[in-house]
Structure formats: C-alpha cells, structure tokens
C-alpha positions as CSV (number, residue, x, y, z in Angstrom):
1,X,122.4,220.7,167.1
2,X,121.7,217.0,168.2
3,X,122.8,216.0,171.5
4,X,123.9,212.2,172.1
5,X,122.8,211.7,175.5
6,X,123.6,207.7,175.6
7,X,125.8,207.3,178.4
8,X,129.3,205.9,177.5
9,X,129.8,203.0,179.4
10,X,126.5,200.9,180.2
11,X,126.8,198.1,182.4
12,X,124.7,195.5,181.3
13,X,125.7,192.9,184.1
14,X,122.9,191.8,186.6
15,X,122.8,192.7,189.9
16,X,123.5,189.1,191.1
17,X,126.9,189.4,188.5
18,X,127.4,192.9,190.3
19,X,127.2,191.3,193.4
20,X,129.2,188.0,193.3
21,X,131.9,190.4,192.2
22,X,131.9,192.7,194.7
23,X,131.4,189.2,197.6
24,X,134.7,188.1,195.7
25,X,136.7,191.7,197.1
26,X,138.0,192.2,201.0
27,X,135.2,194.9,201.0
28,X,132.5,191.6,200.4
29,X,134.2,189.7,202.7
30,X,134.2,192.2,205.4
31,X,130.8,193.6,205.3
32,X,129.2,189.8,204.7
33,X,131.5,188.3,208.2
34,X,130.4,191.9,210.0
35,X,126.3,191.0,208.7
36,X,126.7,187.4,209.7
37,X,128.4,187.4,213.1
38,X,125.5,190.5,213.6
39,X,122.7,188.2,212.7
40,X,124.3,185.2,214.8
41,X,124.2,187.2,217.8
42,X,120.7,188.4,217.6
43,X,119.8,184.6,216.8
44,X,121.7,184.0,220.6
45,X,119.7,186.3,222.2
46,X,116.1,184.8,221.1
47,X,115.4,186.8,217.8
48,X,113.6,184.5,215.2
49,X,113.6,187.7,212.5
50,X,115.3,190.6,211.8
51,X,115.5,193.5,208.6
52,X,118.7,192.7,207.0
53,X,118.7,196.2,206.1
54,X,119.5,197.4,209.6
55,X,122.5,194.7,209.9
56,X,123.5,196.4,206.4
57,X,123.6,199.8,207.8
58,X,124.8,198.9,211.4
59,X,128.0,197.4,209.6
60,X,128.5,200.1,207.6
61,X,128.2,202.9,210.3
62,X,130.6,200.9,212.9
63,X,133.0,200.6,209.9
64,X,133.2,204.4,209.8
65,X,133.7,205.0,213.3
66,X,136.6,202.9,213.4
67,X,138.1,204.4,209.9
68,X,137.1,208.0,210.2
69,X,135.9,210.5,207.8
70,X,138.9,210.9,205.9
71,X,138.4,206.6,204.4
72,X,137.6,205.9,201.1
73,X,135.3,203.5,202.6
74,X,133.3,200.2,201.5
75,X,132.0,200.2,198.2
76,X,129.0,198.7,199.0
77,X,125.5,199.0,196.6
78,X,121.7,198.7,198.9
79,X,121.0,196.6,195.9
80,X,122.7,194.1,197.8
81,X,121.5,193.8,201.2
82,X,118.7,190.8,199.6
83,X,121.6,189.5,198.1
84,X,123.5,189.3,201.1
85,X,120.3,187.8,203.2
86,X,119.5,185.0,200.6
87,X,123.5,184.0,201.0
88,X,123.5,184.1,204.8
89,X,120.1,182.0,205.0
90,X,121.3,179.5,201.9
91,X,125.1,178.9,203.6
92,X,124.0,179.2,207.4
93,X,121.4,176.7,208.4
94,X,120.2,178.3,211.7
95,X,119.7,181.6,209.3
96,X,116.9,179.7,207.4
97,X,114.0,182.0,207.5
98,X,116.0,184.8,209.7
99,X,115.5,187.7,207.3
100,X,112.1,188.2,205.3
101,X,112.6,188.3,201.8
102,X,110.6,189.4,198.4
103,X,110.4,187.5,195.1
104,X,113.3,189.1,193.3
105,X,112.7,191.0,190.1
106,X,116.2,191.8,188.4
C-alpha cells in the first residue's frame, strides 16, 4: 500500500509575505509597539546595541504575566524577530544600526 505523505495545505508564501501579514493584525501591532518602546529605552540609558531576540522574548513573557496561562496568546513566529529589527532600524532613525543583523536567506 502507497502512502501519500504530501502535506495538504503548503504554504508557499515567504517569510517577509508571512510577516507583513501577521504586522497588519493587533497581535503585530502589539508585540512591534512593546519591541520598539523596549529598544527606545535601552537607547535612553546609553546602549548603542542590543539582540533583538531578547526584546522578542521580553515582550512576549510580560505579555503572559499580564494575561495568564489560560490566553490564547500572541501568534507570533521567531522567524520574525529579523524582520521586526530591519523594520524598527528602517522606520526609526536613532534605531539605525541598534540591532546586528545577517544577510537574509529566505
């Protein structure tokens, strides 16, 4: 017996489509206003760098606190936290060159 192990639904959308999506919902909006005033606030108190990965998860642990473990929660995707640094440093000026980014490669 042959097995057909093709998943039904395949998403062939990039991860910049994914992305720009997911910006466009209140869960986007949310976690993108909680990264930026975090990275604002470091920039206040003398940081020149920082790992956009620890504002990524700092958001989405004081999220929970507030919500509790009962919330559906933030659908938010780590393939986004370069995403999310290329937008703060392209929109924000005094972001330029906060968060250390790789050549991209999808």
């Amino acid at each position: 017996m042959d097995h057909d192990f093709t998943p039904a639904y395949h998403d062939r959308r990039s991860i910049q489509e994914k992305y720009e999506e997911w910006r466009a919902t209140n869960d986007g909006q949310i976690v993108y206003g909680a990264v930026r005033k975090a990275a604002f606030r470091l920039r206040s108190r003398g940081f020149t760098h920082y790992g956009i990965k620890a504002l990524w998860e700092a958001a989405r642990y004081t999220y929970y606190l507030r919500v509790g473990p009962d919330a559906e929660g933030w659908k938010v995707n780590n393939n986004w936290t370069s995403r999310i640094a290329r937008e703060l440093m392209e929109k924000e000026p005094d972001l330029k060159g906060f968060f250390e980014l790789r050549t991209l490669r999808a």
